[in-house]
N, C-alpha and C positions, 0 to 999 in steps of 0.2 A: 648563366641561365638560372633565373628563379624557379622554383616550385611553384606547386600549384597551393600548396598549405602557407609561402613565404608571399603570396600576392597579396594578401592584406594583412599587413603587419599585425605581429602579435601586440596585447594591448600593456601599456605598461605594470610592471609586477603591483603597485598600489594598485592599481584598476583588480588588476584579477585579482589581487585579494580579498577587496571589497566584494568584487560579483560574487567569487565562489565560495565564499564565507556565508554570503548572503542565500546563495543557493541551498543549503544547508539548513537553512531557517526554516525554507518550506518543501524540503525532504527529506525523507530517510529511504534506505535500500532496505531489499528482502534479507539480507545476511544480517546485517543489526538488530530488525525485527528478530530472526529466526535465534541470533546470540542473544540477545534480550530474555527469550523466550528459555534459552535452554540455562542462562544463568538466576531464573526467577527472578527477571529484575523487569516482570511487566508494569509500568506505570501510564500505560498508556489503555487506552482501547480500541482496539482492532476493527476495523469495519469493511465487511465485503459489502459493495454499493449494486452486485448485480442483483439480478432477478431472483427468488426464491431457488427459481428450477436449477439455474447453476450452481447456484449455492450449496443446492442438495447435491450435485451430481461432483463436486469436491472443492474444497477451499482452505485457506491456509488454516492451522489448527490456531484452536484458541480467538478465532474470528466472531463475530456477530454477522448479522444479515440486516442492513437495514439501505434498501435500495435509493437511490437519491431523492424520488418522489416523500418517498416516508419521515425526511429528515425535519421534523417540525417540533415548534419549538413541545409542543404537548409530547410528544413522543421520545425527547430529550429530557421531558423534566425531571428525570432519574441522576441526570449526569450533573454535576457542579459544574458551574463556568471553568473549571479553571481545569476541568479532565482532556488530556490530550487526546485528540484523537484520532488514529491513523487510517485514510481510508486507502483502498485499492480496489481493483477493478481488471479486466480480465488480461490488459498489458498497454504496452505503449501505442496500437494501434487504437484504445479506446480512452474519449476523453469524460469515462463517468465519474472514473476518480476525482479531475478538477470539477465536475459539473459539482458533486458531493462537500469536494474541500469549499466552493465558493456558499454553498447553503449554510454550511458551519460557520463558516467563518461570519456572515448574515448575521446569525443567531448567537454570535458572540462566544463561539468555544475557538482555543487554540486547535489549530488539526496541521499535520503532516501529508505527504502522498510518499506512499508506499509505491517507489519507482519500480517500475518493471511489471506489476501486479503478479496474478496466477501464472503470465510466462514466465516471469524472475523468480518468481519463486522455485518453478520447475526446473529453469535453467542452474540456480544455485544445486541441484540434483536435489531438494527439501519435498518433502511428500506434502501430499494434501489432506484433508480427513473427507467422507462423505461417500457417497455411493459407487461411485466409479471406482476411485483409490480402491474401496472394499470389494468391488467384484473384481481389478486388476490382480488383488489379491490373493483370492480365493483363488483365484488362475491360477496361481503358483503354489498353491496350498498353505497358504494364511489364512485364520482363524480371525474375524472381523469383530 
């Protein structure tokens, strides 16, 4: 009796090299981000693609706010073509991240998607910065 995982053969090891090598290309995970982050080895630039209001109300630290609508080439001209740039968005249920990564990439910057967004990041147990994190805090008697 086959499984249900052995009903459509797995793909030969070359193949899945290639794919999951290639997957790699156009992502990174929150723990990289967040090891990046804790070893001062940010070369990238962070981007939350929600809405101001979430953004305020918490987001990964070290993040910008610049929601997909905003991603133009005027509002980028701070950034060199060649600054990476990693967006995310609220998790796997929402596709603002890809909607943000395909405008970058438009306008000719290299970008990433930051898998998982705001839930991976939570999920890795990594806090957030912004209003919420700071009154969750305060609940417990942290100084914001």
């Amino acid at each position: 009796m086959t499984s249900l995982v052995r009903q459509v053969p797995a793909a030969p090891s070359d193949l899945a090299l290639q794919h999951f090598s290639r997957r790699l290309t156009f992502e990174t995970d929150c723990s990289d981000v967040h090891a990046s982050q804790q070893a001062g080895e940010v070369d990238f630039v962070l981007v939350d693609v929600r809405g101001p209001l979430a953004f305020e109300r918490g987001h990964v630290p070290g993040a910008i706010n610049l929601p997909t609508r905003s991603l133009t080439a005027q509002a980028l001209a701070a950034y060199p073509k060649t600054a990476l740039f990693v967006v995310y968005c609220a998790g796997p249920h929402c596709n603002g991240a890809n909607k943000a990564a395909v405008r970058l990439a438009t306008l000719g910057y290299p970008v990433k998607e930051m898998i998982g967004g705001v839930m991976g990041w939570l999920d890795e147990g990594f806090r957030l910065t912004g209003a919420v994190q700071c009154a969750a805090d305060q609940a417990v008697g942290c100084d914001c």
